[in-house]
C-alpha positions as protocol buffer text, in pm:
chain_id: "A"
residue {
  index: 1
  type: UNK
  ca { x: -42 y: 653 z: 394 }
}
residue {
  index: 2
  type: UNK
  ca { x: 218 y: 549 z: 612 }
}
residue {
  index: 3
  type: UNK
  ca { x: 14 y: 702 z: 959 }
}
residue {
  index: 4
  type: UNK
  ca { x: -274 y: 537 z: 807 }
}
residue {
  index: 5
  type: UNK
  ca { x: -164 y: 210 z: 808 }
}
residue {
  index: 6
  type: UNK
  ca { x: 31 y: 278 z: 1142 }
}
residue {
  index: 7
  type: UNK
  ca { x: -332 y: 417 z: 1255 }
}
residue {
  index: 8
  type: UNK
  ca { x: -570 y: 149 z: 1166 }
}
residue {
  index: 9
  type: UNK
  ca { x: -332 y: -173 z: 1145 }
}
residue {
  index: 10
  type: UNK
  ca { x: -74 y: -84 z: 1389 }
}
residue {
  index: 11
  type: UNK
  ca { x: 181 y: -211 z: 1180 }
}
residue {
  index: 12
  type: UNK
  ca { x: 550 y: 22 z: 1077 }
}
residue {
  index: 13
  type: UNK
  ca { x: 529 y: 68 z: 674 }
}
residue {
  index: 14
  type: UNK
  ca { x: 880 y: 73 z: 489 }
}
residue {
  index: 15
  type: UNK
  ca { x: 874 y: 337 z: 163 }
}
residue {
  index: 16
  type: UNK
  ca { x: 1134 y: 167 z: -62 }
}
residue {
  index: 17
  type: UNK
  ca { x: 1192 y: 434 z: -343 }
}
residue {
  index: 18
  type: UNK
  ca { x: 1274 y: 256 z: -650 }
}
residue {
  index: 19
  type: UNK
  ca { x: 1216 y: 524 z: -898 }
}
residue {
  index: 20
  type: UNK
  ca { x: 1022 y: 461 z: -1270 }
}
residue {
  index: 21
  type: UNK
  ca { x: 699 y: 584 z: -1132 }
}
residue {
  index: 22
  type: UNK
  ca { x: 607 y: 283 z: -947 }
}
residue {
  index: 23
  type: UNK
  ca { x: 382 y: 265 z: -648 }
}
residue {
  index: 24
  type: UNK
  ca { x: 306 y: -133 z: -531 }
}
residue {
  index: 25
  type: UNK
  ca { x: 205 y: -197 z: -174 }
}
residue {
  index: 26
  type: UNK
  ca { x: 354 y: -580 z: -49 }
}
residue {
  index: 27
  type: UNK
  ca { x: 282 y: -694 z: 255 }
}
residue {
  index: 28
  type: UNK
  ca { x: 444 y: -1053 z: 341 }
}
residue {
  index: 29
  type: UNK
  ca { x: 589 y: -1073 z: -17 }
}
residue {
  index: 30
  type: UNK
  ca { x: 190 y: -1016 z: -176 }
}
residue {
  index: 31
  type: UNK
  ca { x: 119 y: -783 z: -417 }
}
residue {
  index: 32
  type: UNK
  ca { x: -203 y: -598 z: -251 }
}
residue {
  index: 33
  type: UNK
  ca { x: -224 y: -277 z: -489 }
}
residue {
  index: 34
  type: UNK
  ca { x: -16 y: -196 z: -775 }
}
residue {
  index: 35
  type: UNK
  ca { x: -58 y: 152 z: -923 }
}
residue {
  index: 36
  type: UNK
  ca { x: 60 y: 50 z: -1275 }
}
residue {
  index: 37
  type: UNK
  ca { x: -211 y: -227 z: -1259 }
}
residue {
  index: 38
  type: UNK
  ca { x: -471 y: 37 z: -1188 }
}
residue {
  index: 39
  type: UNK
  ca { x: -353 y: 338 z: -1298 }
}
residue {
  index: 40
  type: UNK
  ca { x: -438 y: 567 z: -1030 }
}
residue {
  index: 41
  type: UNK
  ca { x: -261 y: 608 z: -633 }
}
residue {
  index: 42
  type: UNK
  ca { x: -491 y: 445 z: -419 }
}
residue {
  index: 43
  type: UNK
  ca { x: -787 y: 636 z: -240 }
}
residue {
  index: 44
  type: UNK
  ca { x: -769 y: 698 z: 162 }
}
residue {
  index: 45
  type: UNK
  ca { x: -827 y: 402 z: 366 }
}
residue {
  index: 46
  type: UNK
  ca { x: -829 y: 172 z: 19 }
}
residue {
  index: 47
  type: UNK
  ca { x: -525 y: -11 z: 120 }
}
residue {
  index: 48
  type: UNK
  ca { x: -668 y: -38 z: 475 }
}
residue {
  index: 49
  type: UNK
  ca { x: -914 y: -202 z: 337 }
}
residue {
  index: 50
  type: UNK
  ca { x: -749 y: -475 z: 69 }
}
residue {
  index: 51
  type: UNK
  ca { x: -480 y: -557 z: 366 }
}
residue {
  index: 52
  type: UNK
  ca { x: -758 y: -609 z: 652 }
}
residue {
  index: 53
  type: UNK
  ca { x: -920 y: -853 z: 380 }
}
residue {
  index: 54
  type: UNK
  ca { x: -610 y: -1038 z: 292 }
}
């Protein structure tokens, strides 16, 4: 995910393991995705695609 968003953003993404399982993607402070929220690890290019409408 990380060369994704390096890939189609151009932006450096941070991993910041907390443990328990959870899997949010901030950018800025915002929650954009939150895997507890949906259940599920997001699809390629999903993230891409919440961030470029932000």
């Amino acid at each position: 995910m990380a060369a994704e968003l390096s890939k189609d953003l151009d932006v450096a993404a941070e991993l910041c393991a907390d443990g328990k399982g959870i899997f949010d993607i901030l950018v800025d402070g915002k929650l954009i995705y939150s895997k507890y929220e949906t259940g599920r690890f997001p699809e390629p290019g999903e993230v891409t695609k919440l961030i470029g409408s932000d």
